[in-house]
C-alpha positions in Angstrom: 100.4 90.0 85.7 96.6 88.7 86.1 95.6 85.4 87.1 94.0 83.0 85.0 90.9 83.5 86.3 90.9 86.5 85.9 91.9 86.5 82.1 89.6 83.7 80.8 86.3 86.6 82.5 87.7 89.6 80.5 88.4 87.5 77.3 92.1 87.5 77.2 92.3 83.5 77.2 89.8 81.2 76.2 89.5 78.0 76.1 89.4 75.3 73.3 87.5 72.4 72.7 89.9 70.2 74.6 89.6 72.6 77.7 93.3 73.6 76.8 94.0 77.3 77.5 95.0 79.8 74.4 95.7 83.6 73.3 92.5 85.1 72.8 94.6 87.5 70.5 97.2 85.4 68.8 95.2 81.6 69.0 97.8 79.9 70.2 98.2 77.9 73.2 100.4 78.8 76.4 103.0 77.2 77.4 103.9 76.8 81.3 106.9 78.3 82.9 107.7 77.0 86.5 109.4 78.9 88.8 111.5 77.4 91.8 110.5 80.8 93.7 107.5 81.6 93.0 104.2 80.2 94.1 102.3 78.1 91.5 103.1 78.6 87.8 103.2 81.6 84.7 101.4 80.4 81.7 102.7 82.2 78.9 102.0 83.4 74.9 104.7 82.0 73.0 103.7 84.2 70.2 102.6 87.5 71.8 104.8 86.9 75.3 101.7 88.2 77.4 102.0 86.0 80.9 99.2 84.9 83.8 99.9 83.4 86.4 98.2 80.0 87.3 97.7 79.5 91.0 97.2 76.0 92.5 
């Protein structure tokens, strides 16, 4: 699982005009999952199911 960061330089995310994150593949915006355990936050695909994870 890559970072955000790291997805939105190799064109797996983008961005839309509103700043809001989205699928590069399937144009759709993610969604956020938030863990109790885990550090920070997944931002998923809700059409492909490809995850990042968002750190703070």
């Amino acid at each position: 699982m890559d970072s955000i960061r790291r997805a939105l330089r190799e064109g797996e995310i983008k961005k839309d005009m509103y700043e809001r994150l989205e699928c590069a593949e399937c144009d759709e915006q993610l969604v956020t999952k938030n863990e109790p355990d885990e550090v920070g936050s997944i931002r998923a695909c809700p059409e492909c199911g490809q995850e990042w994870r968002q750190l703070p």
